[in-house]
Every structure is written in structure tokens, then in C-alpha cells.
C-alpha positions as CSV (number, residue, x, y, z in Angstrom):
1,X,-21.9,175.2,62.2
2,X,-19.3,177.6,60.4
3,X,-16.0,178.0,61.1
4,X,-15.5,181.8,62.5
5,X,-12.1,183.6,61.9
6,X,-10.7,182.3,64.9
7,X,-11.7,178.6,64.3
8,X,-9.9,179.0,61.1
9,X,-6.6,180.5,62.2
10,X,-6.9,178.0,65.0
11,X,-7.1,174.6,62.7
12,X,-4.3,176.4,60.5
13,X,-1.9,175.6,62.8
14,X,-3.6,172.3,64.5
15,X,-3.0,170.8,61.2
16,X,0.5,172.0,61.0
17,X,1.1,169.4,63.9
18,X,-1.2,166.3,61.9
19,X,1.1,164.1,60.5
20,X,-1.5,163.2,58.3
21,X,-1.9,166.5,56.5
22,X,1.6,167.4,56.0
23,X,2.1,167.2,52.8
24,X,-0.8,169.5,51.9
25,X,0.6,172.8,50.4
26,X,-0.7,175.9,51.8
27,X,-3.6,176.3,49.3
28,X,-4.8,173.2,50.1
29,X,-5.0,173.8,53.4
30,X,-7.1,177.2,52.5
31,X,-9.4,174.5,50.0
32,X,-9.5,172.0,53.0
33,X,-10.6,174.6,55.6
34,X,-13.4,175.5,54.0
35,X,-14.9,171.8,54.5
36,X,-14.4,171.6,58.1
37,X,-17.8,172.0,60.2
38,X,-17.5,172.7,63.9
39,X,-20.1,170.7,66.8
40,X,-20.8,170.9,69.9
41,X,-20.9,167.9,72.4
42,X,-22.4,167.4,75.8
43,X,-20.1,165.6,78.4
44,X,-20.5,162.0,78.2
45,X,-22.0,162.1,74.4
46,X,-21.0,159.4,72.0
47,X,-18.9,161.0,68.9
48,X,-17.8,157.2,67.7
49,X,-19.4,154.0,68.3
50,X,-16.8,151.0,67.5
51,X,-18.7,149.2,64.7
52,X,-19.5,151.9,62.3
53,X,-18.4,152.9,59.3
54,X,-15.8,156.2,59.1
55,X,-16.8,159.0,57.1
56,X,-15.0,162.0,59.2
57,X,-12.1,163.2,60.6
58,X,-12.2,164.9,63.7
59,X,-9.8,167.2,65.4
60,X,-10.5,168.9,69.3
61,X,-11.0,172.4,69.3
62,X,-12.0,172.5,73.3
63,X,-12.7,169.9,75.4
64,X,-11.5,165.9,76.3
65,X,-12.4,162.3,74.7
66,X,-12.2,159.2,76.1
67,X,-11.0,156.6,73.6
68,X,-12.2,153.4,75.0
69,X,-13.2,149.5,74.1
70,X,-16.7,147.6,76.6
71,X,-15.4,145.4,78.2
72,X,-18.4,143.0,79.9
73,X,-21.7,144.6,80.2
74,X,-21.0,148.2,82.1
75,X,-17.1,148.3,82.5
76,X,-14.6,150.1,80.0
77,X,-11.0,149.7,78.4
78,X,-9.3,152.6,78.3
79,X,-7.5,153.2,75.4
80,X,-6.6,157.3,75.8
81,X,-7.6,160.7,76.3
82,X,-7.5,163.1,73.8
83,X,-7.4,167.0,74.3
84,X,-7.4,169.8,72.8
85,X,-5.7,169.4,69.1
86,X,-5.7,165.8,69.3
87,X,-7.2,164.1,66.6
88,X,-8.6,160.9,65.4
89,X,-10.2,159.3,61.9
90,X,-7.3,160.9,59.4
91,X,-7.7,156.9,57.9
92,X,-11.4,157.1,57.6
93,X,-11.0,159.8,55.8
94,X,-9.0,157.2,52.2
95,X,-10.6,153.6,53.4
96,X,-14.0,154.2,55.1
97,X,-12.7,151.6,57.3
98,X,-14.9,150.4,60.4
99,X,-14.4,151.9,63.4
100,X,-12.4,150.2,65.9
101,X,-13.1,151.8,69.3
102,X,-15.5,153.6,71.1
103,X,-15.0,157.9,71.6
104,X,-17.1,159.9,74.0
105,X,-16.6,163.3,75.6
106,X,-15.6,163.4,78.7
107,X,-17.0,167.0,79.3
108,X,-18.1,169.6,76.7
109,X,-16.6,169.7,74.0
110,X,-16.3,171.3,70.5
111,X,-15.0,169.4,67.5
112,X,-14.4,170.4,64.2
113,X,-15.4,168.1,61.6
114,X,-14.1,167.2,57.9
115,X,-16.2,164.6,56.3
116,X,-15.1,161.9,53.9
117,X,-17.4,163.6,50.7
118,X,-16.1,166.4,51.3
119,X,-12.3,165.4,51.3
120,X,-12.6,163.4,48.2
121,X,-13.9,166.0,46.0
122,X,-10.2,167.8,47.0
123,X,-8.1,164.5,46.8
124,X,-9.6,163.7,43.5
125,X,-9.2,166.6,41.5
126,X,-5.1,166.0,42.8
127,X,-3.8,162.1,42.4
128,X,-1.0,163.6,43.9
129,X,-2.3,164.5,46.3
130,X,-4.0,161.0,47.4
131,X,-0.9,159.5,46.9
132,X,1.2,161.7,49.1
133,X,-1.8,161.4,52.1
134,X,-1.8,157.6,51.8
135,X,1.9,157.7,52.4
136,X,1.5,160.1,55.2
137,X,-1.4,157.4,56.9
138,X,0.7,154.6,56.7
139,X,3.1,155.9,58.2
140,X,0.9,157.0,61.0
141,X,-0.6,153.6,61.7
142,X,2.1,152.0,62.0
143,X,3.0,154.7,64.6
144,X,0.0,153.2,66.6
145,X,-1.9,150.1,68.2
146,X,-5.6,151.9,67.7
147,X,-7.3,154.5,65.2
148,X,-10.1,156.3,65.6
């Protein structure tokens, strides 16, 4: 689904606040925007499964995610919960990296989307770019103990 007006002036200013995109200059956040998709989850609806390989970045527009690990056949490890403008994936988006958690909705919720493809074709058209991004995730994971 499209971004509408709204969405866009919205994610403007949710990725101000991601580290991650920082160093983006203001027309490539305008290029960038145009790549983001927005979906709609039903509470309780799987958006990651730990295991699989990431392709997307993903950033709350409404809603709240449970970030969580099995732990013996029904039970779960919370890890957090994420709300609105939290985000998760920003290292998927450079390695493609497995998964390393689990992320479900814990009511409805709308997400907004940028996939991997979609990302490169900016980040390769600017080495700069990619260089100043990689900086930007390292510094982020070493900011955490999990990522999406």
C-alpha cells in the first residue's frame, strides 16, 4: 500500500529520530520515502520469525510489537516492546543477516516497510552513502544486545 501525505510527513520526522538514517541528507530522505510501503497487521500476527533471512526495515506507524525468543514448547522470552516510531531491521537492510528474534503484534498495527532491493538501488548509486550508513549501524549495535 502507498504512502498518503500524512504517512509521508509522518516518517519524515520518525527518521529524523533513527540513528541509522542520520546521515542521509534531505534529498535522500525524499529518494528513500518513496520506497517505503505501508501494511497492516492483525494482533498477534507474526512480522519476523527468528531464523529468516532480513530483507526489510521496518518502522511503527500505529500499533505495539512484542520482541521475543521460544523458550520450551509454548512459553516466551521477552526481549521488548516496541511502539509507535520504534523500529527494528536498519542492519538487514547492509548484511541480509539472519534474524535473531521473533516480532509479533501485539494488537493492530500498521508498519511501514523499506525493503533491502529497494535501499540498494539508493546506497549504490552513492558509495558514500553506504559508507556513512555502515558507520551509523555499527554504532547502533553496539548500542544493543538484540536486532531485529
Amino acid at each position: 500500500m502507498e504512502l498518503s501525505a500524512d504517512d509521508e510527513a509522518w516518517l519524515v520526522r520518525a527518521l529524523r529520530e533513527v540513528h541509522f538514517f542520520s546521515p542521509l541528507t534531505v534529498g535522500e530522505v525524499d529518494q528513500l520515502l518513496k520506497s517505503f510501503q505501508k501494511r497492516q497487521f492483525g494482533k498477534r500476527a507474526r512480522v519476523i520469525r527468528k531464523g529468516d533471512f532480513g530483507d526489510f526495515f521496518c518502522i511503527i506507524r500505529s500499533g505495539r510489537l512484542l520482541v521475543w525468543l521460544p523458550r520450551l514448547s509454548f512459553l516466551k522470552k521477552r526481549l521488548a516492546t516496541l511502539g509507535e516510531g520504534s523500529y527494528f531491521g536498519e542492519s538487514a537492510l547492509l548484511s541480509g543477516e539472519r534474524r535473531n528474534a521473533n516480532v509479533s503484534t501485539l494488537e493492530e498495527s500498521e508498519l511501514l516497510f523499506l525493503y533491502q532491493a529497494d535501499f540498494l538501488d539508493l546506497i549504490d548509486k552513492n558509495p558514500e552513502l553506504r559508507h556513512r550508513l555502515k558507520k551509523s549501524m555499527e554504532e547502533r549495535r553496539s548500542e544493543q544486545s538484540w536486532s531485529g
